[in-house]
N, C-alpha and C positions, 0 to 999 in steps of 0.2 A: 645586536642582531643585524643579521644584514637586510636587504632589501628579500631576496629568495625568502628567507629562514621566515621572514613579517609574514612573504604571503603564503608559505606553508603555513604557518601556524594559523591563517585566518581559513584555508580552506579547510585546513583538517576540522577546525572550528563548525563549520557550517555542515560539513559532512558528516558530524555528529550530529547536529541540531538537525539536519532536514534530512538524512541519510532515508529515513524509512520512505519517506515519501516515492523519491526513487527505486527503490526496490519491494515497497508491498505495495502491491495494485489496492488496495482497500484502507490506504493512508486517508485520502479525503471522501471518502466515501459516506452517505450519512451511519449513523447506528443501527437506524431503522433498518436497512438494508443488510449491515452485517448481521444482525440477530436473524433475520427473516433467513440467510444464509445458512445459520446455527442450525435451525426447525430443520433441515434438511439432514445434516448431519448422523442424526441414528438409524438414518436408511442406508447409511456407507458404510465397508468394512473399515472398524477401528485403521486399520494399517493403511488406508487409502484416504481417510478424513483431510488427514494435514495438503495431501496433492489436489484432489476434488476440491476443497474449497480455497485454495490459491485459485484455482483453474478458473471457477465459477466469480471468483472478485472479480478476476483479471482482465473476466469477458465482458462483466459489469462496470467495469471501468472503461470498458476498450467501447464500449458500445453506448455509454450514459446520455439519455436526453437531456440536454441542459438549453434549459427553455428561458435561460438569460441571454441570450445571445441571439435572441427575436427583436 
């Protein structure tokens, strides 16, 4: 293989392994929080669930206190 083909095959590698983190806003987010997400859920129309609670991670990710950085 050549040099290109080594590091295609090492990103595509990684892009499986870390792939979600880049695209679901609730990749490192704790449990605790996604479930507490869940409890909201039966207040949304079935057909709006899956966007409402992207929405709601997303703002939760965008907005998270992180109190290690004190």
């Amino acid at each position: 293989m050549g040099l290109f083909s080594d590091l295609d095959k090492k990103l595509t590698e990684n892009v499986y392994a870390h792939g979600s983190e880049l695209t679901d806003p609730s990749a490192d987010l704790p449990q605790k929080v996604k479930d507490t997400v869940e409890l909201l859920m039966p207040l949304i129309r079935p057909e709006a669930r899956k966007a409402v609670r992207s929405e709601i991670l997303g703002i939760i990710h965008e907005h998270l206190y992180d109190d290690s950085s004190s």
